[in-house]
N, C-alpha and C positions, 0 to 999 in steps of 0.2 A: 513372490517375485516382485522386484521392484520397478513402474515402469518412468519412464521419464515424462514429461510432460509432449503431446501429443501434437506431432506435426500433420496438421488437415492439408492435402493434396488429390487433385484427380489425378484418375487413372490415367497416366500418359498412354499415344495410341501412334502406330509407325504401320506404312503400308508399303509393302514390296513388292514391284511389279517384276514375274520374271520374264525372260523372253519368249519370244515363240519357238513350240518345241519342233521337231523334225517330221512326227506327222503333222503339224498344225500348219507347215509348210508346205508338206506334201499334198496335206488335202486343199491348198491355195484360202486357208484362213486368211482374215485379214485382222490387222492388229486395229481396235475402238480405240483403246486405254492410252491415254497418255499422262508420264509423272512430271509434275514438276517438283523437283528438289529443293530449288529455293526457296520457292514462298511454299512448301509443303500443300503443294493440293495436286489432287488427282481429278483429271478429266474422261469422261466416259461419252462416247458418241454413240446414239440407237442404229446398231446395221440395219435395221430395217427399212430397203426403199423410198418406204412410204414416208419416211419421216422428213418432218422440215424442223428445224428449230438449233438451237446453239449445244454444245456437249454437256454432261449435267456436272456441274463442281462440288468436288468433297474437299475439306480442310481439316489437316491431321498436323499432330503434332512433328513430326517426321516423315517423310517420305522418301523411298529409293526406287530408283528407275531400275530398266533391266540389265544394267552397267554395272551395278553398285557391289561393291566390292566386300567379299565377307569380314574382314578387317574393321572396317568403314562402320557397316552395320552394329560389330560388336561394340566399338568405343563409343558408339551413338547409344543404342540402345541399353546395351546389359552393364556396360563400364561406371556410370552413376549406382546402379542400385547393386551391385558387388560389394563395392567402397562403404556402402552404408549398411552394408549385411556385417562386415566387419566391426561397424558402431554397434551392433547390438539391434538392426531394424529387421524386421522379416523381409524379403523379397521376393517377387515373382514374376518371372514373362513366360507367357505363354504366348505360341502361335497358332491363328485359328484362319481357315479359310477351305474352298472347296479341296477337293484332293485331286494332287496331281500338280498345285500352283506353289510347291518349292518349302511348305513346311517344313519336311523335316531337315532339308539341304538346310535351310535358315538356321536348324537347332544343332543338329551335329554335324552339317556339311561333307564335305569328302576328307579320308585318309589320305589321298593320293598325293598331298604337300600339303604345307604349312598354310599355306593362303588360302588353302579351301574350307578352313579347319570350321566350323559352325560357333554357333553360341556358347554351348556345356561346353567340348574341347578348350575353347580358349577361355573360360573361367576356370579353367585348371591351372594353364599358365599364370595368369592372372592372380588369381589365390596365392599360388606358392610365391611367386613373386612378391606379392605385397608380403610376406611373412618372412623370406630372406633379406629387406629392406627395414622392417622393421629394429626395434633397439631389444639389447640382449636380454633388457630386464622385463619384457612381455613375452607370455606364452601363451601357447595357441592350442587347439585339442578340433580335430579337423573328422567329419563322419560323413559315411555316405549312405542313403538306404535308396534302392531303386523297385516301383512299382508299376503295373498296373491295370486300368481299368477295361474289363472287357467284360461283353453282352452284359454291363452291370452288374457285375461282381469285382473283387479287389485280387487280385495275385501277385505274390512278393519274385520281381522277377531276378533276385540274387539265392534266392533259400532255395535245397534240393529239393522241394515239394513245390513246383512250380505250380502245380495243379490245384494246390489246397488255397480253399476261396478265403479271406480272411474279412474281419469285421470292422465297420468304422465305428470308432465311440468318441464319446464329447465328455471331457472334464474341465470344471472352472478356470484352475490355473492353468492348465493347457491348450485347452481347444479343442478341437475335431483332429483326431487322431486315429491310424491304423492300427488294431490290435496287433501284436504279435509280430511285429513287421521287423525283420532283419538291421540291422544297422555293425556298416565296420570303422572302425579307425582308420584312416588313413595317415600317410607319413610324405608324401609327395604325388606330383602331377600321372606321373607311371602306375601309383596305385588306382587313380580314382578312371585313367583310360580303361585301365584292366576290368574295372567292374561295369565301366559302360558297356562294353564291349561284351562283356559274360551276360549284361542284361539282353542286350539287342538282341541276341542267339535266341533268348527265351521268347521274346517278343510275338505276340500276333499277328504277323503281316499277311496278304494273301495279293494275287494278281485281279485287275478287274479291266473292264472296258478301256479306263480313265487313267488308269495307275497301273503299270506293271508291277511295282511292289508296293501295292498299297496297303499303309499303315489301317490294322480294322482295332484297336485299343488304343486311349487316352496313355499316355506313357509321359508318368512324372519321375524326375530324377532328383530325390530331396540331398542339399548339402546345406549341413551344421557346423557353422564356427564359434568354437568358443574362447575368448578372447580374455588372457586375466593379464590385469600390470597396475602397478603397485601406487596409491596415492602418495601425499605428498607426506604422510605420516611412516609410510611403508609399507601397509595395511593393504591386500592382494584384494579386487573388486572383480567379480566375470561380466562380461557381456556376451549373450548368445544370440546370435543372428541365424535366420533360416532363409536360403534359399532354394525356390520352387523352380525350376526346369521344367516347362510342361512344351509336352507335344501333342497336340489334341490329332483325332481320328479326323477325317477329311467329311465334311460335307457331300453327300450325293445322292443323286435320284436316278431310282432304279431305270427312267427309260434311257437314259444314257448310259449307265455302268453295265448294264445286262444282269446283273447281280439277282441268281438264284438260289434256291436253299437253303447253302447257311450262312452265304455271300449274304444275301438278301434278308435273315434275320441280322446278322451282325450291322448292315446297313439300319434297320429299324430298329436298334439299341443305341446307334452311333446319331441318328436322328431325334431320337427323342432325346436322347441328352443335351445336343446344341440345342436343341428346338428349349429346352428346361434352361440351361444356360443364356439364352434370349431372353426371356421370361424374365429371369431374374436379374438381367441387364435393366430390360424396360421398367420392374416395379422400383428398382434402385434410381432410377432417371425421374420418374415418373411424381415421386414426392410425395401424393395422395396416396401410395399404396400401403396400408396396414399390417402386411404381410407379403413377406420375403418367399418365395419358394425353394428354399435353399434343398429342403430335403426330397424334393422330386425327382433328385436322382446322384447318385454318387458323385458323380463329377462333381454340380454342386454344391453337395456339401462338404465335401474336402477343403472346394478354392471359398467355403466359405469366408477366411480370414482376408481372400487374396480381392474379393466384392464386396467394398462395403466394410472392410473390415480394418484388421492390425497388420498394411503390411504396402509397400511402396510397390508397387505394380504395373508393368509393361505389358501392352497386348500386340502382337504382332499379325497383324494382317496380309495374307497374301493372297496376292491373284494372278491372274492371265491376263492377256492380251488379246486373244482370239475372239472375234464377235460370235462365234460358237455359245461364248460362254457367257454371251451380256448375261440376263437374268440374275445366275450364278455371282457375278461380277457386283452388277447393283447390288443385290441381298448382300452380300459380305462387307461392301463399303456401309451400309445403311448401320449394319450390327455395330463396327467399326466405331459410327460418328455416331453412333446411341453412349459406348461404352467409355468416351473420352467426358462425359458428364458424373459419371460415376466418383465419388469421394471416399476417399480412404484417409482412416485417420489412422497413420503409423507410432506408435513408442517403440522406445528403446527397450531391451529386456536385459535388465538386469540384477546383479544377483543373485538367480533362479535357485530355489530349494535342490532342484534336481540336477543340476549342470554336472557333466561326466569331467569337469576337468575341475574343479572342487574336490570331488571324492575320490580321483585319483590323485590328486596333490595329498590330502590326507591318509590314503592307504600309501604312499610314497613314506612318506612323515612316519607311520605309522611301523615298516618294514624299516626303515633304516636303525629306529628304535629296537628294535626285536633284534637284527644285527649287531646291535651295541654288546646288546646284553647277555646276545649267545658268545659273543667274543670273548667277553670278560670271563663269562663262566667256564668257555674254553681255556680258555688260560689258564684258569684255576684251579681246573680240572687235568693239567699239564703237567702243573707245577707236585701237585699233589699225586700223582702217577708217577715221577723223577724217581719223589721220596719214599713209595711206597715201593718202587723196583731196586734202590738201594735196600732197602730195609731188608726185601725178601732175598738179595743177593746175600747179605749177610748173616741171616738165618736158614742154616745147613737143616736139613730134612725138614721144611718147612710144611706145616701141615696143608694137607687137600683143602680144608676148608677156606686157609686164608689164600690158596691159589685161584679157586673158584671165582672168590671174592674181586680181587684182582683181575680174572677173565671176564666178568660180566661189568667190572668198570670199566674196561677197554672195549667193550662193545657198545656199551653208552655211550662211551667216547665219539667213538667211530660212528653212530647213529647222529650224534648232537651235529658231527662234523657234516656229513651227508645232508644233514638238513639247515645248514649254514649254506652250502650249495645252492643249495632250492630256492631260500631267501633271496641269495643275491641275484640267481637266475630271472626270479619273479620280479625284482626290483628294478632288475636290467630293459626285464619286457615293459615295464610299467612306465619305465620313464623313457621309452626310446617312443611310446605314442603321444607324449608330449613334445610340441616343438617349440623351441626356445627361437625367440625374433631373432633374425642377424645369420643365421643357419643357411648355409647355400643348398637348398634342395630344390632347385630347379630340372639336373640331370638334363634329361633329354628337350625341355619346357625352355633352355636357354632361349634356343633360336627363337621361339613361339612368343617368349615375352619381350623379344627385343622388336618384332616385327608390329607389335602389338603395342609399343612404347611409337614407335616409330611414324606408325600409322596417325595415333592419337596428333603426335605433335604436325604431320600435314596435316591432318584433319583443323588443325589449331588454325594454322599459317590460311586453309585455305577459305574459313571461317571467316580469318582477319581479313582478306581479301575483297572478300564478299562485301562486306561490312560496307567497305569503303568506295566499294562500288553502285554499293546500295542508297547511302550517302550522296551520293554526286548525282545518283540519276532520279533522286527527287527534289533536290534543289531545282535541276534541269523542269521537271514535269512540274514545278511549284510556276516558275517564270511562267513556262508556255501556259499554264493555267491563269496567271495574272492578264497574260494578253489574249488570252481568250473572253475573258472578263471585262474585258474593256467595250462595249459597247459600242458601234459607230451609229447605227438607226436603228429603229422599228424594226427593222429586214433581220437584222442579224439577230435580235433578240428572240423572233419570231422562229429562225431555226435552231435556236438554240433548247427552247420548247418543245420543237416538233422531235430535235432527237433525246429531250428525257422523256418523250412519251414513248416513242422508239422502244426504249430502255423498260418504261416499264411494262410496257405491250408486251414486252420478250421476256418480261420476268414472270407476268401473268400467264403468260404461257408455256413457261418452265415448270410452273407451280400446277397446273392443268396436267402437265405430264408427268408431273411427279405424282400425282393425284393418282394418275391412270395404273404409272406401273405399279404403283403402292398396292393397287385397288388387282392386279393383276398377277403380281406376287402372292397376294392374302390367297385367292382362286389358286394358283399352284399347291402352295401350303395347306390348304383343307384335300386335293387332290392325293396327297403326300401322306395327309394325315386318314384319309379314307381308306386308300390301299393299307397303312398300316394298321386302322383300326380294323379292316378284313382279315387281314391275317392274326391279329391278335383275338379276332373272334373265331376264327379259326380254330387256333389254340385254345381256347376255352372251353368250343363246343367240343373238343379233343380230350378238355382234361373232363368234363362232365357228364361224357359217354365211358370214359375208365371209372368216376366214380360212380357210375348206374351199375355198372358192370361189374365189378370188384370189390365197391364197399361198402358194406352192410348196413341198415339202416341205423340200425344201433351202433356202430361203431363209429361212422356219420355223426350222431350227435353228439356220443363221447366225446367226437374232438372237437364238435363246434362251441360245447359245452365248458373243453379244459385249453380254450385258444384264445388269443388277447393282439391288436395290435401294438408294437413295440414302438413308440415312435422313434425312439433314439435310433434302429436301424432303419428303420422304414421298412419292417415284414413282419408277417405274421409269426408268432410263435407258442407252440404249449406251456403250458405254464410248469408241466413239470416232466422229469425225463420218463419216467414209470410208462407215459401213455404214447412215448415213442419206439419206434424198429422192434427189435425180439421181444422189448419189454412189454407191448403191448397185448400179448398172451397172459400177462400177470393178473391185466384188469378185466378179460371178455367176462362180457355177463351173462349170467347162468351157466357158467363153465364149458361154453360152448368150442366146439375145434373146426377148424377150418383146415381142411385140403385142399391143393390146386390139382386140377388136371389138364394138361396142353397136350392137343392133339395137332396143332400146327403153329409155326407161328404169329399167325392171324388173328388177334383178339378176339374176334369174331364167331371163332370157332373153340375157346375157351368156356369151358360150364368150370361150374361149382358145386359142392355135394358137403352136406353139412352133416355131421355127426348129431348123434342124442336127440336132445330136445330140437334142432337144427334143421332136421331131415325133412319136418313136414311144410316148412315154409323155404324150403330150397326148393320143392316141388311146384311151388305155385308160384315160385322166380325163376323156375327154367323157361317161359317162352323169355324172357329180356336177355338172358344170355345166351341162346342159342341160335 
């Protein structure tokens, strides 16, 4: 693969506040959070009483109040890094924040109209759009694969086996990549709805405290363009660009969500993975760090390209408004203003060895060729049937043999013909998943790319507005500054003193409180992290009373003997399949058998009874299992 020369950029950072919801009214919350849109900073006030002091300020490269309009959002955010997935750059936004504060609204929005339509929806429109625009002599080869990540495993959420966990692996020219992982063609904006739609069904959701449907898996939504058109010699070049969709699981703590069971592990996979995600935020900022944690946890190492990495990247932040949720609120803005430091150095990708829209322009080339030649031979094969039906016409009692002869070239025939059909069948499929620039396949996406054109250019106008008002009211605050500078006595220069101490008094004691809650958060986060490490001890001492119980000493060491960690996945594995499931009867030592007997189904009340040589030291391990 060829890449271009490397554009270095940080990670751009957008924060969306949404409004107060209908119990956060009813229970008479009151809204902390305030956004400013202009000068992009968010202000957060401590409901707490006791406090005195000024609101705390975050500064992001974008921000939207709770007004902000889905339209708005997408030309701000996602409409840059589209455009440049087209060039051949990889791209990714992803939205992270507690749950319940408008993630996934942000990323798919509502069906309900056009205006509600989220992120991924409207980069359908968008897509196709840019590719009916485009000129006749580019062609495009458009894929969708949709997955994702739950209690730490990978699940392909388009393929009939939604169940089956799949593997992440890393190759040179590729990257970190899903084994096995589904991917379809698409041909327009109706197809790529259709699969989100098929994915969402599969999805993980469940209801909690916080969230009536709350998202419990990371859910990525991969689209691939691949883009070929022709240099100035004529000579066809591709560019593949990848776009990441991500919808991360929400942030939560169980004393709020009430979250039991499996509520409460999927909560403690959904934790450690931001909590690993953080992590890798801070060593990425942090500069001194030697080592990246990418592979602590899928998440990870998936968006390893997306941190850090080859690929132009948006984070979307979202929160609440209700002082319910300060804490909650500060963490997220803090994650926020760590990951706008983050640098990513993006290439182009191009010419890829593996690009599907290469090898289908060659099997194209390749089929029309074959066509040619079954024509010809058709023909020939026509012309020579004529002459052979005259001949036989005019030879009276014509023998069996040269009938036969004649029956079985007409079945060639009729075979050859048949599969001249197939050909062109195939050709027809092959070339209808290629889209040729200039092609109107917007369909039902009209309205959606218009509202979305539409949007951009107020979004322009009211840009240019701003601008100009911006303009005028610092020329304004430059004067009143000059005459503030102007000194009359002693007196005034004296308060003029007394209010930058003012100022820094109040900064010192912002910095004190930022201190506190910093120091205050860490304390939540080991609390967080205790109850999870209880329960993951839990687990252990669960999985280490089955293996007292169940697995024999010897076969104990067999596997610790024929077991290796993998690093490429991040799990343990046997090194060969012999010493796993049935096969593990092949290797027991000294030909030993084992029987189960379950008398309920309580482990507890499970014994074991060993055949042969087996018998006399099952005896002297029946107190452990009984």
């Amino acid at each position: 693969m060829v890449y271009s020369a490397g554009e270095i950029e940080n990670v751009r950072v957008a924060v969306r506040l949404r409004p107060l919801s209908k119990k956060e009214k009813s229970s008479g919350c009151v809204p902390v959070v305030v956004a400013d849109p202009e000068n992009a900073a968010v202000f957060v006030q401590n409901p707490n009483p006791s406090h005195v002091g000024p609101p705390k300020t975050f500064m992001f490269d974008l921000v939207f109040d709770s007004d902000s309009k889905q339209l708005d959002v997408y030309n701000e955010v996602a409409r840059p890094i589209v455009d440049k997935v087209f060039d051949g750059f990889n791209g990714t936004i992803f939205a992270y924040g507690q749950t319940g504060t408008g993630k996934t609204f942000t990323m798919e929005g509502s069906h309900v109209s056009p205006e509600l339509n989220g992120i991924i929806p409207n980069s359908f429109a968008h897509i196709f759009g840019h590719i009916a625009k485009a000129k006749e002599d580019v062609k495009f080869l458009v894929s969708v694969s949709y997955f994702e990540i739950y209690n730490e495993g990978v699940y392909d959420l388009l393929s009939k086996h939604v169940s089956t966990e799949l593997e992440v692996k890393e190759r040179p020219d590729v990257g970190v990549y899903v084994k096995d992982l589904s991917t379809y063609v698409v041909n327009n904006a109706d197809d790529m709805h259709q699969l989100l739609m098929t994915g969402n069904k599969n999805r993980a959701t469940a209801a909690t405290a916080m969230n009536s449907e709350s998202s419990r898996s990371h859910a990525i939504f991969s689209i691939t363009i691949e883009t070929s058109r022709p240099d100035v010699t004529g000579e066809y070049h591709v560019k593949v660009g990848r776009l990441r969709l991500v919808d991360l699981a929400g942030s939560e703590r169980q004393s709020k969500t009430g979250a039991l069971g499996i509520r409460f592990k999927e909560a403690t996979k959904i934790n450690l993975s931001l909590s690993t995600l953080g992590n890798v935020i801070s060593a990425l900022v942090d500069g001194k760090s030697t080592h990246i944690p990418y592979r602590n946890s899928k998440l990870t190492r998936i968006l390893q390209d997306s941190l850090g990495g080859n690929s132009k990247t948006v984070m979307c932040a979202t929160v609440g408004p209700a002082g319910f949720n300060y804490d909650e609120t500060i963490s997220t803005l803090r994650y926020a203003n760590r990951a706008k430091n983050i640098q990513n150095t993006s290439k182009a990708n191009e010419d890829p060895k593996e690009a599907l829209l290469r090898q289908f322009q060659m099997e194209i080339e390749a089929l029309k060729k074959q066509i040619d030649d079954s024509s010809k031979g058709l023909s020939e094969a026509d012309d020579d049937g004529e002459e052979e039906g005259e001949e036989e016409g005019l030879v009276v009692g014509a023998s069996e043999e040269v009938a036969n002869a004649v029956q079985s070239k007409r079945e060639e025939l009729d075979a050859a013909r048949q599969e001249m059909i197939r050909l062109k069948e195939k050709l027809e499929n092959m070339e209808k998943k290629i889209i040729v620039g200039g092609e109107n396949l917007l369909e039902k996406s009209v309205a959606q790319e218009k509202l979305l054109e539409d949007s951009a250019k107020e979004l322009l106008d009211r840009k240019s507005r701003q601008m100009n008002l911006n303009m005028r009211l610092q020329e304004v605050q430059a004067e009143k500054m000059d005459t503030e500078d102007k000194y009359s006595g002693l007196q005034e220069r004296s308060g003029a003193l007394s209010k930058k101490l003012k100022k820094l008094s109040a900064a010192i004691l912002a910095v004190k409180e930022d201190l506190k809650d910093t120091e205050d958060e860490s304390k939540r986060e080991i609390v967080e992290l205790k109850q999870i490490l209880k329960q993951t001890s839990k687990e252990l001492k669960m999985q280490e009373v089955i293996i007292e119980h169940f697995v024999p000493d010897d076969y104990l060491e067999l596997i610790k003997k024929n077991s290796f960690w993998n690093e490429e996945i991040g799990e343990w594995e046997l090194r060969c399949v012999a010493y796993t499931g049935n096969n593990m009867a092949k290797e027991l030592p000294n030909d030993e058998e084992i029987t189960f007997e379950t008398r309920r189904p309580d482990f507890s009340h499970v014994y074991l009874t060993y055949k042969d040589k087996a018998q006399a030291r099952s005896k002297s391990r029946t107190g452990k299992r009984t």
